[in-house]
PyMOL Python script that loads the backbone (N, CA, C, O; Angstrom):
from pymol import cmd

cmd.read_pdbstr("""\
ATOM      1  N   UNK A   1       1.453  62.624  39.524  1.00  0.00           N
ATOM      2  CA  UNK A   1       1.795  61.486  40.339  1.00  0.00           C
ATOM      3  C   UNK A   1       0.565  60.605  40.494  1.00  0.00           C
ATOM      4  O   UNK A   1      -0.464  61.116  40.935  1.00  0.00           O
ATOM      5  N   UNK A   2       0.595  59.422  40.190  1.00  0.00           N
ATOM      6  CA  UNK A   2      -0.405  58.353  40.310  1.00  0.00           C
ATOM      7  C   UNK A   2       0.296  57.220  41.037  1.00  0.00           C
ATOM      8  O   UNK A   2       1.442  56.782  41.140  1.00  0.00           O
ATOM      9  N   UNK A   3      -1.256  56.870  41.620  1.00  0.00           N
ATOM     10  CA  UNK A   3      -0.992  55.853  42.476  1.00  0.00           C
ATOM     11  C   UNK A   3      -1.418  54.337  41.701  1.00  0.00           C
ATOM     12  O   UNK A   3      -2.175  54.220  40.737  1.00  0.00           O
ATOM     13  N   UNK A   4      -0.661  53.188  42.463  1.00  0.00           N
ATOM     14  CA  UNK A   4      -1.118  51.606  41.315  1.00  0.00           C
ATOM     15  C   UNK A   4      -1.683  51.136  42.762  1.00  0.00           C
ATOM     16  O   UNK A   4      -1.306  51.417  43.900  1.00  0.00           O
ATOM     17  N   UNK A   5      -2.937  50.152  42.184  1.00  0.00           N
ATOM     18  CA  UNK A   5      -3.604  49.854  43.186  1.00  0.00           C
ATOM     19  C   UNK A   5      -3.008  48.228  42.889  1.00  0.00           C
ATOM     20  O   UNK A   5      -2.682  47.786  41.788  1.00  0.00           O
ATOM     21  N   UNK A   6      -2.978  47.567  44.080  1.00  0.00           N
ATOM     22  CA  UNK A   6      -2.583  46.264  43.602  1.00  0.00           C
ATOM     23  C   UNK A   6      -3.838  45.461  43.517  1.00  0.00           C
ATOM     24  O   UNK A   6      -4.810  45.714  44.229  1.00  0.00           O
ATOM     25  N   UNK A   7      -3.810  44.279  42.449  1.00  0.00           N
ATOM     26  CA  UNK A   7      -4.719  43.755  42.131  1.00  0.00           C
ATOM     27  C   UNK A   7      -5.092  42.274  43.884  1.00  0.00           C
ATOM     28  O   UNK A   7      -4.321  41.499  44.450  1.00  0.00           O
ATOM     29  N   UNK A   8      -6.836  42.626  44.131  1.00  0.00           N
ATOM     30  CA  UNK A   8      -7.044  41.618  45.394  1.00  0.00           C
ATOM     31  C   UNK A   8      -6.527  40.574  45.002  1.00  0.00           C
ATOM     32  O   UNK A   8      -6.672  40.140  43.859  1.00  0.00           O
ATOM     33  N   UNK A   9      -5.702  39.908  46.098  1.00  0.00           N
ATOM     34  CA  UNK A   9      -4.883  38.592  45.901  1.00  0.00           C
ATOM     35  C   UNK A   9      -5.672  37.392  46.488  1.00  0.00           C
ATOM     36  O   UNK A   9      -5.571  37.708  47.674  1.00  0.00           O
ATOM     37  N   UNK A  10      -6.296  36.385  46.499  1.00  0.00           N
ATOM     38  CA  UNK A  10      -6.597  35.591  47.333  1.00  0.00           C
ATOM     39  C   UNK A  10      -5.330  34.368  48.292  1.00  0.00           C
ATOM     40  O   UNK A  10      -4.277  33.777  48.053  1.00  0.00           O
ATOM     41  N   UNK A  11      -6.181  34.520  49.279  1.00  0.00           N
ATOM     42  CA  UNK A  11      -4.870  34.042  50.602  1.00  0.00           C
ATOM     43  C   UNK A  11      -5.604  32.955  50.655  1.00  0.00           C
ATOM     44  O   UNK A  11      -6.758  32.814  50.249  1.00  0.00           O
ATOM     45  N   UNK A  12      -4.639  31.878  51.367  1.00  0.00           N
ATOM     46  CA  UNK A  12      -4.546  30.572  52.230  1.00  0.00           C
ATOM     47  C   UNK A  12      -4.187  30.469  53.112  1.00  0.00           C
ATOM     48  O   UNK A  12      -3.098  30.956  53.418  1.00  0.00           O
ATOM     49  N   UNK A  13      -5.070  29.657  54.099  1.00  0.00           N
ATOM     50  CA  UNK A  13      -4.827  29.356  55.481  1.00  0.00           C
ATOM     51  C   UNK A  13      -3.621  27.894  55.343  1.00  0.00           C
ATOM     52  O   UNK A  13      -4.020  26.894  54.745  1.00  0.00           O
ATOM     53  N   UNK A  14      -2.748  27.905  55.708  1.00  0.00           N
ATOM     54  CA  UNK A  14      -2.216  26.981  56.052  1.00  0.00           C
ATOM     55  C   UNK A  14      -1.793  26.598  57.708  1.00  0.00           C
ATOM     56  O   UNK A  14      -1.187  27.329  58.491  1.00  0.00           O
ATOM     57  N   UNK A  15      -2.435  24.918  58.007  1.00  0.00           N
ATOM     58  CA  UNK A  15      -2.730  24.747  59.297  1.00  0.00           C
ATOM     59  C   UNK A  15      -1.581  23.301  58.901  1.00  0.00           C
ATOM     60  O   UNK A  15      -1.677  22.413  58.054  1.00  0.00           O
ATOM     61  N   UNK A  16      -0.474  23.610  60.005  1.00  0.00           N
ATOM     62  CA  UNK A  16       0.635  22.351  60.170  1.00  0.00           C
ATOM     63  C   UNK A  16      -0.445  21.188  60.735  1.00  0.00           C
ATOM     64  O   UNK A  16      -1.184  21.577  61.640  1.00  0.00           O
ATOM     65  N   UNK A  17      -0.593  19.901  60.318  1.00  0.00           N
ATOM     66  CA  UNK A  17      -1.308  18.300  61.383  1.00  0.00           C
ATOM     67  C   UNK A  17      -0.906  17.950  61.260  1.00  0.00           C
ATOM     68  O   UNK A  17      -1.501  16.993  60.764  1.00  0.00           O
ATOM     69  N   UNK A  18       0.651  17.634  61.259  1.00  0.00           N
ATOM     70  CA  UNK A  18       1.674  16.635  61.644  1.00  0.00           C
ATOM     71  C   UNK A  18       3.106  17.138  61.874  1.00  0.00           C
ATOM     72  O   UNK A  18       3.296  18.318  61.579  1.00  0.00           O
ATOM     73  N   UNK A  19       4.458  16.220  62.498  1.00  0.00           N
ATOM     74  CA  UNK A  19       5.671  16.662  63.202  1.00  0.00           C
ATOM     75  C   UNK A  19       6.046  16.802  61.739  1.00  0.00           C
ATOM     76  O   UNK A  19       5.324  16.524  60.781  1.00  0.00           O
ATOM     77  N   UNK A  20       6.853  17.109  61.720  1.00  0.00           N
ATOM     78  CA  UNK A  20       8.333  17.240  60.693  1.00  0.00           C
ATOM     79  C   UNK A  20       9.369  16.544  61.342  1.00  0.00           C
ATOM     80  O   UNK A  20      10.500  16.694  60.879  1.00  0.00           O
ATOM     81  N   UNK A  21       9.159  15.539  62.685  1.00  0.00           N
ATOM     82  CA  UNK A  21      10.487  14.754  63.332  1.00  0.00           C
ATOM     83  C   UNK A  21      10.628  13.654  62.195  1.00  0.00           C
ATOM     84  O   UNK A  21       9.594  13.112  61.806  1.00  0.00           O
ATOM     85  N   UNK A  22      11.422  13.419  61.833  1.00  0.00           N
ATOM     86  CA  UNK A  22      11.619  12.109  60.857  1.00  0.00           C
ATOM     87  C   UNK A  22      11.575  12.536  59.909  1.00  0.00           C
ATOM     88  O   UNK A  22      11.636  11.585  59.130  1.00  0.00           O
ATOM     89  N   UNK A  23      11.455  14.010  59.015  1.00  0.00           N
ATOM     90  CA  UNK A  23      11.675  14.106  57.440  1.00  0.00           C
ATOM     91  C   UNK A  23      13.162  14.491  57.287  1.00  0.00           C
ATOM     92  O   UNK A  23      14.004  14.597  58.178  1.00  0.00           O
ATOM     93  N   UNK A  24      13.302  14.685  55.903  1.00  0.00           N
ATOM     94  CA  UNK A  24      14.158  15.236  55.613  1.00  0.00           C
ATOM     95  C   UNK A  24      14.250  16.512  55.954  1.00  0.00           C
ATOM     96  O   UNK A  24      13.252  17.148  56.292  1.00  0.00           O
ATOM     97  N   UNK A  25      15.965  17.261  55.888  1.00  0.00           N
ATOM     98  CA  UNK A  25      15.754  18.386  56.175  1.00  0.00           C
ATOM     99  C   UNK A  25      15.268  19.506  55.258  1.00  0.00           C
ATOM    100  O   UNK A  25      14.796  20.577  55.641  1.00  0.00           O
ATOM    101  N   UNK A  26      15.451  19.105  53.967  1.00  0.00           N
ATOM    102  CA  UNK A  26      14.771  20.010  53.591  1.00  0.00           C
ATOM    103  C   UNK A  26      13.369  20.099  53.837  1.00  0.00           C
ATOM    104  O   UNK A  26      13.136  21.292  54.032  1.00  0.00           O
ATOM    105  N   UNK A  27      12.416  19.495  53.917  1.00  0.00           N
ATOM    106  CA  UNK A  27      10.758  19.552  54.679  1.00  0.00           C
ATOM    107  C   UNK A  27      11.178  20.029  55.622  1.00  0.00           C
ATOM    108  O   UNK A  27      10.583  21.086  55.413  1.00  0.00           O
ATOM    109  N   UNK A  28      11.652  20.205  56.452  1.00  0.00           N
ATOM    110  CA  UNK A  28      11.729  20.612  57.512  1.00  0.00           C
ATOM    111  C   UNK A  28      12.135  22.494  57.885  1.00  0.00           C
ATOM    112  O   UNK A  28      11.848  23.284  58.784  1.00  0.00           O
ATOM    113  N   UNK A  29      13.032  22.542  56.456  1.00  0.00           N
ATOM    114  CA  UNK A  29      13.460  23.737  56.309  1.00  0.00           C
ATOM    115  C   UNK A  29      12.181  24.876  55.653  1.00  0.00           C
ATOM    116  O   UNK A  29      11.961  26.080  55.785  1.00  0.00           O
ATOM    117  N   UNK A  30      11.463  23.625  54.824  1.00  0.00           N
ATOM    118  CA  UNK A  30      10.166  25.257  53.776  1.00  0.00           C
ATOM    119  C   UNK A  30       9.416  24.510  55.328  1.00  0.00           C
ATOM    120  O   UNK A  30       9.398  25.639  55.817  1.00  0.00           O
ATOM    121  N   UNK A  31       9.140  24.105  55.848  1.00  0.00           N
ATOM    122  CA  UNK A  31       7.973  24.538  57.094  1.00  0.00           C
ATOM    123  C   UNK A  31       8.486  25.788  57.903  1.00  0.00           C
ATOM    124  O   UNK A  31       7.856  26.833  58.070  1.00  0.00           O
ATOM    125  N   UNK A  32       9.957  25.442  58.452  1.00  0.00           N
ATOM    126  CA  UNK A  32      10.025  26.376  59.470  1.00  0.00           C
ATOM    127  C   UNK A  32      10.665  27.751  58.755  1.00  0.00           C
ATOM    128  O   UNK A  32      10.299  28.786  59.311  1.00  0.00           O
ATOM    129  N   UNK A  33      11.684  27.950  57.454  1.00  0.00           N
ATOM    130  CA  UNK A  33      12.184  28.740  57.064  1.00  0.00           C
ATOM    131  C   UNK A  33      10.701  29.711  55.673  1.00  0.00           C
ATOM    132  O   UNK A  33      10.418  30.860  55.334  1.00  0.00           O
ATOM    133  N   UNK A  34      10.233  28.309  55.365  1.00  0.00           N
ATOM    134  CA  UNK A  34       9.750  29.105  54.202  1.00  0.00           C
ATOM    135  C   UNK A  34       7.672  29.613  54.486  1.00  0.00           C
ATOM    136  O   UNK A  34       6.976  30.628  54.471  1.00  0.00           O
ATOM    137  N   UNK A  35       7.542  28.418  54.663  1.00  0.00           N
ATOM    138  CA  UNK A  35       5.827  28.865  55.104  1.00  0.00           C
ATOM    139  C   UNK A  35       5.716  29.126  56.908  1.00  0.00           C
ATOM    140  O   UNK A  35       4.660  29.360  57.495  1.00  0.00           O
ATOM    141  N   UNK A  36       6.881  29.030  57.463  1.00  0.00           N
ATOM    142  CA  UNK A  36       6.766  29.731  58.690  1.00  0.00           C
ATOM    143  C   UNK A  36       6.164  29.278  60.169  1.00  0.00           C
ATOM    144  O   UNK A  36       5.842  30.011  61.105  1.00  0.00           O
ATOM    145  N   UNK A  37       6.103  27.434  60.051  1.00  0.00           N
ATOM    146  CA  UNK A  37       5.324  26.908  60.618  1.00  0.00           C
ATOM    147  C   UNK A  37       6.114  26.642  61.459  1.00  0.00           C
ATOM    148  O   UNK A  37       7.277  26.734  61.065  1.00  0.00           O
ATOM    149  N   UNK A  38       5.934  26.216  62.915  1.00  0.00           N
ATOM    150  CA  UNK A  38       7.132  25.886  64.072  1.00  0.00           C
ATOM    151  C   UNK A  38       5.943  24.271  64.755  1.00  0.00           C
ATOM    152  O   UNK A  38       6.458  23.156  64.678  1.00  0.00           O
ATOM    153  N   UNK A  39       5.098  24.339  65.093  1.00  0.00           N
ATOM    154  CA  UNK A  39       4.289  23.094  65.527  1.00  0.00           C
ATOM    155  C   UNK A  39       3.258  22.857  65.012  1.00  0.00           C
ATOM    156  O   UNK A  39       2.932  23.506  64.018  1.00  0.00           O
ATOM    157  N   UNK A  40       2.366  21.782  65.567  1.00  0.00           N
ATOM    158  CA  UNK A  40       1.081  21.350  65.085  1.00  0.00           C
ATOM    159  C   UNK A  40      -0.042  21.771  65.741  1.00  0.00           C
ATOM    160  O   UNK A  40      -0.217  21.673  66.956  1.00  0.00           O
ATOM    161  N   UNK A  41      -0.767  22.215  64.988  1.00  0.00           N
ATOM    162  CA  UNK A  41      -1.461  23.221  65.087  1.00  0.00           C
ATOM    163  C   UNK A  41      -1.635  24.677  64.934  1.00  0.00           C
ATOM    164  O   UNK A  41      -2.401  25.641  64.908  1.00  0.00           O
ATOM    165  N   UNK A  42      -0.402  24.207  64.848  1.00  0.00           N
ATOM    166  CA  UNK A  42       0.035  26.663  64.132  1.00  0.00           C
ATOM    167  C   UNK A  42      -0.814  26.859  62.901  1.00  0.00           C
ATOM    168  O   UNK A  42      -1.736  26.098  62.607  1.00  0.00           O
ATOM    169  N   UNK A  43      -0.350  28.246  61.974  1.00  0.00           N
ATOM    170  CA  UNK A  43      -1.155  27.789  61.286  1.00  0.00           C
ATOM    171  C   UNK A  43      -0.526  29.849  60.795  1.00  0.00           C
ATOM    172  O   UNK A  43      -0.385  30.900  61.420  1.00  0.00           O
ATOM    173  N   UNK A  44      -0.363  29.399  59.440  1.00  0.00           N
ATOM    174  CA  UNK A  44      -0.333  31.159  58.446  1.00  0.00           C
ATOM    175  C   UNK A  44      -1.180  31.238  57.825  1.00  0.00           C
ATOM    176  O   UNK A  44      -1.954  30.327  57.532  1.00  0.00           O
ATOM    177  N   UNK A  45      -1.226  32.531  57.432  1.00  0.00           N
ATOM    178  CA  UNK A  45      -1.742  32.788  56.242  1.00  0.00           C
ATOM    179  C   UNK A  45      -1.025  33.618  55.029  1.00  0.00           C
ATOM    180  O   UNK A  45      -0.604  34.764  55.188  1.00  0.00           O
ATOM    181  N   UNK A  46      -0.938  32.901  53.805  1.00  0.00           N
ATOM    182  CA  UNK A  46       0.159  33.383  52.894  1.00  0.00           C
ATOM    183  C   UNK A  46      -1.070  33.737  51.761  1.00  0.00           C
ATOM    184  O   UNK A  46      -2.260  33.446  51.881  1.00  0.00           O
ATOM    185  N   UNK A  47      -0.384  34.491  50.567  1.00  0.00           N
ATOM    186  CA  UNK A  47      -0.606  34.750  49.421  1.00  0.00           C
ATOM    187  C   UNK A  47      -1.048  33.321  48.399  1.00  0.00           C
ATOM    188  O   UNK A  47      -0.350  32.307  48.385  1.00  0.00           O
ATOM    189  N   UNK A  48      -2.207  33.461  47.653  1.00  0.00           N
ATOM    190  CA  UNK A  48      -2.128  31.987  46.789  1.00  0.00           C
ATOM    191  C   UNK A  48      -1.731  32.561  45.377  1.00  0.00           C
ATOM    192  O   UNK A  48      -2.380  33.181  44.535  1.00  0.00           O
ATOM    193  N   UNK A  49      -0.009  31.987  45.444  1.00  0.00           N
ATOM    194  CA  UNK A  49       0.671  32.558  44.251  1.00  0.00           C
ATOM    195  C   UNK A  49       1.586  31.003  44.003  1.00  0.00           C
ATOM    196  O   UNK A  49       1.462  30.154  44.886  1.00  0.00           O
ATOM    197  N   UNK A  50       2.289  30.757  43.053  1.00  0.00           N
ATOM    198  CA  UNK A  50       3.103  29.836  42.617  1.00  0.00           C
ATOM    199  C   UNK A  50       4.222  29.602  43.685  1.00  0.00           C
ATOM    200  O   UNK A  50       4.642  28.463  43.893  1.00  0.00           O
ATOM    201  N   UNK A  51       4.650  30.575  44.288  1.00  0.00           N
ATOM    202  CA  UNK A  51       5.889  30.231  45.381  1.00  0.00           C
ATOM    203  C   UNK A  51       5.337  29.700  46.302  1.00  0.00           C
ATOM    204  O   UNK A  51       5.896  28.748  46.848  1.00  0.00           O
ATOM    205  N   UNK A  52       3.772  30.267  46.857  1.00  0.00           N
ATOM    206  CA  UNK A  52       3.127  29.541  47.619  1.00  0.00           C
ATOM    207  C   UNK A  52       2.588  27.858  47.751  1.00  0.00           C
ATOM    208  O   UNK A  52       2.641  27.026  48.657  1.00  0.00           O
ATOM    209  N   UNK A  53       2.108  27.856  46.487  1.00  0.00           N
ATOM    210  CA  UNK A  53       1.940  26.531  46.443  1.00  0.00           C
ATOM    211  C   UNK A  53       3.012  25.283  46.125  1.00  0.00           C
ATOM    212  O   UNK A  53       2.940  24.108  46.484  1.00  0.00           O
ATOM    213  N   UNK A  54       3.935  25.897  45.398  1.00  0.00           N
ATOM    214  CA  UNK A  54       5.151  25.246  45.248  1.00  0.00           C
ATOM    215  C   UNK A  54       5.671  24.307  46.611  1.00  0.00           C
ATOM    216  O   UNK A  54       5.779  23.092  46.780  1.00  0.00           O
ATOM    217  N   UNK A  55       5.945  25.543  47.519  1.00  0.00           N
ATOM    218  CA  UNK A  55       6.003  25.160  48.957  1.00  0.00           C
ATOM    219  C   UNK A  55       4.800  24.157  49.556  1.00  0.00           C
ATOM    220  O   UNK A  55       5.309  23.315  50.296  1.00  0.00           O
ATOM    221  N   UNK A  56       3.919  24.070  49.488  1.00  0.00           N
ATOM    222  CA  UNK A  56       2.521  23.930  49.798  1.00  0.00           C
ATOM    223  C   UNK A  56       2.886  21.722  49.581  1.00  0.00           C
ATOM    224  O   UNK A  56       2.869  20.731  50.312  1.00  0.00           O
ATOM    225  N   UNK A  57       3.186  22.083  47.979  1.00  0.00           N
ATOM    226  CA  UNK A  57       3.250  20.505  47.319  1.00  0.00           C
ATOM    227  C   UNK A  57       4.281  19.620  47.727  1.00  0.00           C
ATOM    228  O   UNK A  57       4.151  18.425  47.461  1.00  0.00           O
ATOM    229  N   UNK A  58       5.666  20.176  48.563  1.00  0.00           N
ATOM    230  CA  UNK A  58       6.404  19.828  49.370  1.00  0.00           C
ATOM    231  C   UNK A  58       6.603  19.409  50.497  1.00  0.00           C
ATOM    232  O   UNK A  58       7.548  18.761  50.947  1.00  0.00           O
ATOM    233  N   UNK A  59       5.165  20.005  51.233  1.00  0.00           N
ATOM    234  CA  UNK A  59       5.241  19.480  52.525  1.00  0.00           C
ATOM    235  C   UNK A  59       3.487  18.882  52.639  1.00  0.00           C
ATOM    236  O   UNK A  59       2.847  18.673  53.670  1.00  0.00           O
ATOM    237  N   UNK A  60       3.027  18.713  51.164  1.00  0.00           N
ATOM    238  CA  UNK A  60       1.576  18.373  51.494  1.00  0.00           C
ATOM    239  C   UNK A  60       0.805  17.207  52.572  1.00  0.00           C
ATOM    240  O   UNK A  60      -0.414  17.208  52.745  1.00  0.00           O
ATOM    241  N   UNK A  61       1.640  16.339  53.175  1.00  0.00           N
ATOM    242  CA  UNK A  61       1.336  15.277  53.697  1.00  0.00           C
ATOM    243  C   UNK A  61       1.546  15.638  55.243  1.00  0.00           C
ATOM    244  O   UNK A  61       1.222  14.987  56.237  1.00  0.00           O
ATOM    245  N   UNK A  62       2.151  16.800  55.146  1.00  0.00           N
ATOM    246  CA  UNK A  62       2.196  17.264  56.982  1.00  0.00           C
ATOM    247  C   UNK A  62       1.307  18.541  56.982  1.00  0.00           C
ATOM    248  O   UNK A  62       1.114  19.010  58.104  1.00  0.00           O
ATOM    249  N   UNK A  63       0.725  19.197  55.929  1.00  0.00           N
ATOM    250  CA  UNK A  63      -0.180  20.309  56.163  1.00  0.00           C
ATOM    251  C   UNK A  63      -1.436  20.351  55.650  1.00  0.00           C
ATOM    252  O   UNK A  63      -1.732  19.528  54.784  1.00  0.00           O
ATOM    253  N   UNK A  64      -2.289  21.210  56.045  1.00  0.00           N
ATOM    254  CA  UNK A  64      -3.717  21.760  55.286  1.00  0.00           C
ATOM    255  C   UNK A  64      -4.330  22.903  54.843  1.00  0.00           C
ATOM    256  O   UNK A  64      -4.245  24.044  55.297  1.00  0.00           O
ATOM    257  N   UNK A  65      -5.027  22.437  53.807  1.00  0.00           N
ATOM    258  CA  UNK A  65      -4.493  24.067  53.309  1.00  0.00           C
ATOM    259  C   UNK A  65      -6.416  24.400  52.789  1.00  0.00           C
ATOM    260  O   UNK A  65      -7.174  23.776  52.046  1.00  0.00           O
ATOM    261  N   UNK A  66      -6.540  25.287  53.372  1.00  0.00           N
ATOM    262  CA  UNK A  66      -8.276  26.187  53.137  1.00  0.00           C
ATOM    263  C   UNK A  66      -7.698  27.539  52.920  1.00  0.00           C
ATOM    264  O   UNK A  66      -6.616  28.078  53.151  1.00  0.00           O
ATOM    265  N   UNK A  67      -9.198  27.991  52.218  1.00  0.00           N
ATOM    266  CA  UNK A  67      -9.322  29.502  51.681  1.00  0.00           C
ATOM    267  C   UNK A  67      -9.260  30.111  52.952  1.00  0.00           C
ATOM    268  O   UNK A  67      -9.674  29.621  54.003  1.00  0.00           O
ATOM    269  N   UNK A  68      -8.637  31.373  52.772  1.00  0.00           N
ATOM    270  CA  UNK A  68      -8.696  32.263  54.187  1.00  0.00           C
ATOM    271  C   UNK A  68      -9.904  32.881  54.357  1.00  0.00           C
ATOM    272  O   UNK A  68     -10.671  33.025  53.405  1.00  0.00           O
ATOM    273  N   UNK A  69     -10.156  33.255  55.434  1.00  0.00           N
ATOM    274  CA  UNK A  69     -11.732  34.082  55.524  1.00  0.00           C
ATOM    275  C   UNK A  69     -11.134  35.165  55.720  1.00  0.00           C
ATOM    276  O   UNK A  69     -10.219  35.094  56.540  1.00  0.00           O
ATOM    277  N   UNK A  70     -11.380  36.444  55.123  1.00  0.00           N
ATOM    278  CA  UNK A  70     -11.264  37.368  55.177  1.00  0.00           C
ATOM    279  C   UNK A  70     -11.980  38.360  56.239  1.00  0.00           C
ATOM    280  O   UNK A  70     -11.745  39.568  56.211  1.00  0.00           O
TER     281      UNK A  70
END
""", "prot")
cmd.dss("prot")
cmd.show_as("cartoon", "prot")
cmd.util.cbc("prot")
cmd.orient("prot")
């Protein structure tokens, strides 16, 4: 029996600086359904993978996005 080590992933801070009042709903849906954001100033930290940034390029004009500090 062997164990798989997963390969270190690097993460992103994502920090909401602006409403989502006035977008569409879908912006509105990858903030609160998909990257998890509810106001301004919240703020996750996700995986930096393609689903991530995908999301990321969708709502780029209401969020910010830095390396996480570990």
């Amino acid at each position: 029996m062997t164990t798989r080590k997963k390969a270190v992933q690097a993460k992103l801070r994502i920090i909401q600086i602006a409403s989502g009042i006035g977008n569409q709903e879908r912006i509105k849906r990858v903030l609160r359904d998909g990257l998890g954001l509810r106001r301004i100033g919240s703020s996750v930290v996700l995986p930096d993978n393609g689903y991530t940034r995908g999301m990321i390029a969708k709502v780029a004009h209401i969020v910010r996005v830095e390396p996480a500090q570990e």
